[in-house]
C-alpha positions as CSV (number, residue, x, y, z in Angstrom):
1,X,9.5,17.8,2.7
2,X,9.5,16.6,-0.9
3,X,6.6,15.9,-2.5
4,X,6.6,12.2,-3.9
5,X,3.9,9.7,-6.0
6,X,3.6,5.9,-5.6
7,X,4.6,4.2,-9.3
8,X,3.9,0.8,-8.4
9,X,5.5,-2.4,-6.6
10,X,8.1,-4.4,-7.8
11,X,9.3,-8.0,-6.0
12,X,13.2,-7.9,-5.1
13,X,14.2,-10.7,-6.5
14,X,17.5,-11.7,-4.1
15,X,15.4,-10.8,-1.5
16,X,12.1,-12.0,-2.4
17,X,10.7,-9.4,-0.9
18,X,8.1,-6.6,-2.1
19,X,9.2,-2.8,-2.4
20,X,7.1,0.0,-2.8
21,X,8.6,3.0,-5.2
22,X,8.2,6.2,-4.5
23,X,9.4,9.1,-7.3
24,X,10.1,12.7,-6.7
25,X,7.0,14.5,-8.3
26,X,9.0,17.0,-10.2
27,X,13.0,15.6,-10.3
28,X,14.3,12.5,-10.6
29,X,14.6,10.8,-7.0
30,X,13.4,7.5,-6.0
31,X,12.8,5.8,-2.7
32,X,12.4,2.1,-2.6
33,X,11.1,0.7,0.6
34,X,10.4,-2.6,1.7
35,X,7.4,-3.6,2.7
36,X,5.5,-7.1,3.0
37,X,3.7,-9.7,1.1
38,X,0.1,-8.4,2.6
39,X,1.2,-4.7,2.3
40,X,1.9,-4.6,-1.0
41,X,-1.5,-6.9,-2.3
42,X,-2.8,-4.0,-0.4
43,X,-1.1,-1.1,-2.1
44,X,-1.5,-2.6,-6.0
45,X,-5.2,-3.2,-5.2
46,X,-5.1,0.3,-4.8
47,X,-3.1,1.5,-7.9
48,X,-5.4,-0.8,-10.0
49,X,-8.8,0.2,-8.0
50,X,-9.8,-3.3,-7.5
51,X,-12.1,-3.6,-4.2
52,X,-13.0,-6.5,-2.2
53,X,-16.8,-7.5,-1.2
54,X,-15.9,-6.3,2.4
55,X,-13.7,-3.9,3.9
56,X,-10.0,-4.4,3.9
57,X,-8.3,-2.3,7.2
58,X,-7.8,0.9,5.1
59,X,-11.6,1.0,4.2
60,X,-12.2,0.7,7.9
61,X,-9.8,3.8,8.6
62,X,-11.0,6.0,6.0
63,X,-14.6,5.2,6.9
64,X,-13.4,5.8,10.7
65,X,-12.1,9.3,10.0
66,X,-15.5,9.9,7.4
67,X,-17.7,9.5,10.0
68,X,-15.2,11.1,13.0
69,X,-15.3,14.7,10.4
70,X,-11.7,14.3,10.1
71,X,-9.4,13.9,6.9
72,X,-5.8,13.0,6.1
73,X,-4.4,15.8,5.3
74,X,-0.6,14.6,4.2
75,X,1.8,10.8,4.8
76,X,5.3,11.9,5.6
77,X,7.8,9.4,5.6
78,X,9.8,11.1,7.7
79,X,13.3,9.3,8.8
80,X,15.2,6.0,8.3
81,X,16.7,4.5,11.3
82,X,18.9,1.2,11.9
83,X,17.0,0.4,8.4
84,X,13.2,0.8,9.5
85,X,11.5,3.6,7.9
86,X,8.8,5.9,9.9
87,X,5.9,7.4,8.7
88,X,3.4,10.1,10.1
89,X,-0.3,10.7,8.9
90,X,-1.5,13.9,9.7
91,X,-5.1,14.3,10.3
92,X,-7.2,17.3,9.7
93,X,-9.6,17.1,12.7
94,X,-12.2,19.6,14.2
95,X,-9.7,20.0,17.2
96,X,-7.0,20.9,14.4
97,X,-4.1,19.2,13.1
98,X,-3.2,15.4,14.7
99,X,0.2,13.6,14.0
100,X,-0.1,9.5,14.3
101,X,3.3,7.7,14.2
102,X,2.3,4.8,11.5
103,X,4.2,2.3,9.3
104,X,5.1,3.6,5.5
105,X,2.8,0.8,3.9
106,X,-0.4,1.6,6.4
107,X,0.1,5.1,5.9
108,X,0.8,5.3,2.0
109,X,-2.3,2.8,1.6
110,X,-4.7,5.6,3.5
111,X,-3.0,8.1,1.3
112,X,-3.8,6.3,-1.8
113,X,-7.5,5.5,-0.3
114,X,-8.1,9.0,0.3
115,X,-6.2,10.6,-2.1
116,X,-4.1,12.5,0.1
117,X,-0.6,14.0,-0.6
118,X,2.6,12.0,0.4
119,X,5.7,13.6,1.2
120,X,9.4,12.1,2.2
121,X,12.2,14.0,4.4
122,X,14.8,15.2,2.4
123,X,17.4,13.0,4.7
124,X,15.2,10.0,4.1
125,X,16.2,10.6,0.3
126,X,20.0,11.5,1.4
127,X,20.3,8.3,2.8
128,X,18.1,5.7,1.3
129,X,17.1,7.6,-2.1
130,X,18.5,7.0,-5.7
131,X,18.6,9.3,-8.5
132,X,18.0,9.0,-12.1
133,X,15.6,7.2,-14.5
134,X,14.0,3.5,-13.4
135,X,12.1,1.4,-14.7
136,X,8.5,2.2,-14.3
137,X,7.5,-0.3,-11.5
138,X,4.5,-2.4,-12.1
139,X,1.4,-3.1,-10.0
140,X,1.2,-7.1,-9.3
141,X,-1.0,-8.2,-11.7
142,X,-4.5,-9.9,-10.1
143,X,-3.1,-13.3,-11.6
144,X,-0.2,-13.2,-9.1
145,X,-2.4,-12.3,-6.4
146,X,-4.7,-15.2,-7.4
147,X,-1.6,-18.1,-7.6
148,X,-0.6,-16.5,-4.1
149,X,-4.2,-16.7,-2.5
150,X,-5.1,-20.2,-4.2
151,X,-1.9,-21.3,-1.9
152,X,-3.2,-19.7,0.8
153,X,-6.8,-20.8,0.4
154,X,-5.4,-24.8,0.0
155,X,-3.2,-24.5,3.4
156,X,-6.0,-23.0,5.6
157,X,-8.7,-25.9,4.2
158,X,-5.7,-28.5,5.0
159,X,-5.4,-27.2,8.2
160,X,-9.4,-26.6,8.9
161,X,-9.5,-23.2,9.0
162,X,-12.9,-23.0,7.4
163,X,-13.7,-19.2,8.4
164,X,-10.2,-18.1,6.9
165,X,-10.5,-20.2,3.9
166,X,-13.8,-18.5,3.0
167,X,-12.6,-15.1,3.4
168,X,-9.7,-16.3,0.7
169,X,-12.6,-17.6,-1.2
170,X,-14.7,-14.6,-1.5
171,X,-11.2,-12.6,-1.9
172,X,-10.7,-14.9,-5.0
173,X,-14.1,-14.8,-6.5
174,X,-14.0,-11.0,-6.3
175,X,-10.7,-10.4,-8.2
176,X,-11.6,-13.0,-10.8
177,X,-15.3,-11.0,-10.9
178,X,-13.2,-7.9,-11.6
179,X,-11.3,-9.7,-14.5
180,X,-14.2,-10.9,-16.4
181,X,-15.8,-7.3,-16.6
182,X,-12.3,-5.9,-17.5
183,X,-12.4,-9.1,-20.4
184,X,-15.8,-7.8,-21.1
């Protein structure tokens, strides 16, 4: 397995579509994967260390696996088939090591969270990876989350979803809390 790092997400433009990039540690391999609109909001809040007021689903895991004595130990991303990529998180438990089958986003999101390694198969890289230098890829900035959850938060009031809307709400207010003390 190859040991790899997260540098960020970019947006696909023809696609319009998010990617998450993942670099060789030490060499100069890349994997982009494609992940969605919630997955990668996810994964840059991440890179950036913004939290929300509540739990987002990766809190609850990590908290889950806190309290259950068990740690991730490593993500693999471990093949690519008929264009879907498969991940594993490996689990340090008090029964010994556990393998979940997960999706690449959920998994490198609770690697991220917990700070554990993440790895990729080297035919994952055969097939799907590209070599040389990119571009370093950029977390999306809060602002782009905030035009994107504005939308969101103005179609679920439209359609009176008032529980959803003030989850956006609180979402909003927290990210724009975040700014100001970043301002400050």
């Amino acid at each position: 397995m190859i040991p790899v790092e997260v540098t960020g997400i970019s947006i696909s433009p023809p696609y319009k579509g998010y990617v998450v990039i993942l670099k060789q540690t030490n060499g100069d391999q890349w994997l982009p994967i494609f992940i969605g609109e919630a997955e990668a909001h996810t994964i840059s809040l991440l890179l950036q260390g913004l939290k929300y007021i509540r739990p987002l689903t990766y809190d609850l895991f990590s908290n889950l696996l806190d309290v259950s004595q068990a740690k991730v130990e490593k993500i693999e991303v471990t093949k690519l088939e008929e264009n879907t990529f498969y991940a594993s998180v490996h689990l340090e438990t008090v029964d010994g090591i556990k393998e979940i089958d997960a999706r690449p986003s959920d998994a490198i999101a609770l690697a991220l969270k917990t700070k554990a390694q993440i790895f990729v198969a080297p035919s994952v890289f055969t097939e799907a990876g590209m070599r040389g230098e990119i571009a370093q890829a950029e977390p999306l900035q809060p602002v782009d989350r905030l035009a994107t959850l504005n939308k969101k938060l103005k179609k679920a009031v439209e359609e009176e979803e008032y529980e959803k809307a003030a989850e956006i709400r609180d979402e909003i207010k927290n990210i724009e809390e975040d700014k100001k003390k970043e301002d400050n």
